[in-house]
C-alpha positions in Angstrom: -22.7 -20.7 57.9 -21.1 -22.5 54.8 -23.8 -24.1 53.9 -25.9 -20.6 53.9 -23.0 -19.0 51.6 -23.4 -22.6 49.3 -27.0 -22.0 48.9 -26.6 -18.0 48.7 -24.0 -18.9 46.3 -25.7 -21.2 43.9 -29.2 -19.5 44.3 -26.8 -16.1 42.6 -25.0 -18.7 39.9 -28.5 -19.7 38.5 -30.0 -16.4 38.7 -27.5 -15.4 36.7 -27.4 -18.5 33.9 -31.5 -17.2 33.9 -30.3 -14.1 32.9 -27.5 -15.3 30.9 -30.1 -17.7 28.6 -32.6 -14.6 28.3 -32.4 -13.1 25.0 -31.3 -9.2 25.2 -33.3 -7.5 23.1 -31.4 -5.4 20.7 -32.7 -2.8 18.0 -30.9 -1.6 15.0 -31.4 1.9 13.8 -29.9 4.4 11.5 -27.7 6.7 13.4 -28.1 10.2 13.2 -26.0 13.7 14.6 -27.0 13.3 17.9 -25.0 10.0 18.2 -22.0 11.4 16.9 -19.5 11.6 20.0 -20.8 8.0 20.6 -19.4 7.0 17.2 -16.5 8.5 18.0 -15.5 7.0 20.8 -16.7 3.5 19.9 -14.4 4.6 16.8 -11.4 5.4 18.8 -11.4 2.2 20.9 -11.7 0.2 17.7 -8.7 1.6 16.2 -6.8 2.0 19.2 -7.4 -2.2 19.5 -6.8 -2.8 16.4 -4.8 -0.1 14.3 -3.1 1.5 16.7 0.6 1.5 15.2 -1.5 2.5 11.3 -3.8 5.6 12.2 -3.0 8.6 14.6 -5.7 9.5 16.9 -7.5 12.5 16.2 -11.1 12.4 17.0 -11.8 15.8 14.9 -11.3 14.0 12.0 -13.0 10.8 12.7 -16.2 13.4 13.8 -15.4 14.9 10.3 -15.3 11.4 8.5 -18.8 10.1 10.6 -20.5 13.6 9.5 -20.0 12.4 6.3 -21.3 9.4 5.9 -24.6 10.0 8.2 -24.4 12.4 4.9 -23.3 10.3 1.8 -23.6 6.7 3.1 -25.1 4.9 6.3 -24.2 4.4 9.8 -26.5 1.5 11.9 -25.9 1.4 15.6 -27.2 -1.4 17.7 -28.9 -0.7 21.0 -29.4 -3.0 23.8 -31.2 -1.3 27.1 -31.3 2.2 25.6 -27.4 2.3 25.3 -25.6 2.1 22.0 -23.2 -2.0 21.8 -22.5 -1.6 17.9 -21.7 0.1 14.9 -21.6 -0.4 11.4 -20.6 2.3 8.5 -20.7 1.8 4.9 -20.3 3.3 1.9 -21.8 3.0 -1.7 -18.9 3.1 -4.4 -19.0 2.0 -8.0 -16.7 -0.4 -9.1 -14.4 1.2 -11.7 -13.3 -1.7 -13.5 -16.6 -4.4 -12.9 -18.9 -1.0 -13.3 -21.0 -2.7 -9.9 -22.6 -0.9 -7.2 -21.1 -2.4 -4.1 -21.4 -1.4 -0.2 -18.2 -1.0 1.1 -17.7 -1.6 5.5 -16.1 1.4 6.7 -16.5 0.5 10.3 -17.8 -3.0 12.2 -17.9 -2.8 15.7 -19.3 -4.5 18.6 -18.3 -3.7 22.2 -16.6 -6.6 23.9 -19.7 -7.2 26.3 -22.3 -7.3 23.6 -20.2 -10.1 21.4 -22.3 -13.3 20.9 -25.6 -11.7 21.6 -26.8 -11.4 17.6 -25.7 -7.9 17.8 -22.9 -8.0 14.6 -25.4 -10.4 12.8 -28.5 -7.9 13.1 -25.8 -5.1 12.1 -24.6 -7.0 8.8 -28.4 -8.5 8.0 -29.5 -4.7 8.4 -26.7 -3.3 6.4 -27.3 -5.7 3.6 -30.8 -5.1 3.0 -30.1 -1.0 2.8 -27.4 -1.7 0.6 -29.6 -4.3 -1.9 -32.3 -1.3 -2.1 -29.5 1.4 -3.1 -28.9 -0.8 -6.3 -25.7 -2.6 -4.5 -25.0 -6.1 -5.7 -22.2 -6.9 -3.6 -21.0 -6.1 0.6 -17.8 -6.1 1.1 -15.5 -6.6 4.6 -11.8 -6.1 5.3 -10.5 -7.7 8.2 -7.0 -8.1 9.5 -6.4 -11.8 8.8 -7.7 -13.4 12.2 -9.4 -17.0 12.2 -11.9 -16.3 14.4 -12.7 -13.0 12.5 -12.6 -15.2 9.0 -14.8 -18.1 10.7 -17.3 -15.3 11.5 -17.4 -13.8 8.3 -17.8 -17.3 6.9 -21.0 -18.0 9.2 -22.1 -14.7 7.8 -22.1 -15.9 3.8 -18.6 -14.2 3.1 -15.7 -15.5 1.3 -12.4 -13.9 1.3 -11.2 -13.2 -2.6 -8.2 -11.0 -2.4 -5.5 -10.3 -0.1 -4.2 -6.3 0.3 -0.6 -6.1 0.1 0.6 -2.5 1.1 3.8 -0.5 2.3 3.9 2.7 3.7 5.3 5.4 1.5 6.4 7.7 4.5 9.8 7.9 3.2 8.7 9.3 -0.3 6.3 11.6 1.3 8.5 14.4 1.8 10.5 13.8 -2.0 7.2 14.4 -3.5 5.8 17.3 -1.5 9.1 18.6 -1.8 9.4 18.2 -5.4 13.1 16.3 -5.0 
């Protein structure tokens, strides 16, 4: 009997390193209205793992801010067996000071399960070639500081040049609206 459940076992643990070391094939598209309450929701569970304590949730507006760039910039999702693994949003700004034409991430996501299949890469190397044709000279990420995030960027061709300092203003928020 053990020796059937060994060989049941293993015959399972290299069906599954077969399927493991099979490519998944994965195609990259522009996204378009009808993916909408995907984006959404692959938009929620990125903030809520990674901005949770910086940006309430309120999917109306993130519908509102997805409408708008399917409008005025471009949104790429990633599908792998007809279901949607990434996302990556962009705008087009010009510089005000170095007068450039740069693509500017808005959203970079990946579902957990999809990670280290070529899925982000595909995203980026996608991205990158819409944003050269627009006139764009420069893409640029921003990342909470992470090393594995900034070792992935790095693989990518990126470089970190600045670092954002911020504060929140909540506490003049009400001075100014108030006129005090």
């Amino acid at each position: 009997m053990t020796t059937q459940i060994d060989s049941l076992r293993d015959s399972i643990a290299r069906e599954n390193d077969e399927m493991l070391s099979q490519p998944i094939a994965t195609t990259v598209r522009v996204a378009d209205h009808a993916d909408v309450d995907r984006l959404v929701a692959m938009a929620q569970t990125f903030y809520a793992a990674k901005y949770r304590d910086r940006m309430p949730e309120d999917p109306a507006h993130l519908r509102h801010v997805a409408a708008q760039l399917l409008e005025t910039g471009r949104v790429l999702v990633a599908e792998q067996a007809g279901q949607i693994v990434g996302l990556l949003a962009a705008a087009l700004i010009t510089h005000i000071i170095f007068n450039q034409r740069i693509a500017v991430e808005v959203l970079w996501w990946v579902e957990p399960a999809a990670r280290g299949s070529g899925v982000g890469t595909s995203l980026v190397r996608d991205m990158e070639t819409w944003a050269t044709a627009q006139g764009a000279v420069k893409m640029q990420f921003a990342a909470y500081r992470d090393r594995g995030v900034e070792d992935l960027y790095g693989r990518l061709g990126y470089t970190p040049h600045e670092v954002i300092f911020e504060k929140e203003l909540d506490d003049a928020i009400p001075s100014i609206r108030t006129g005090g």
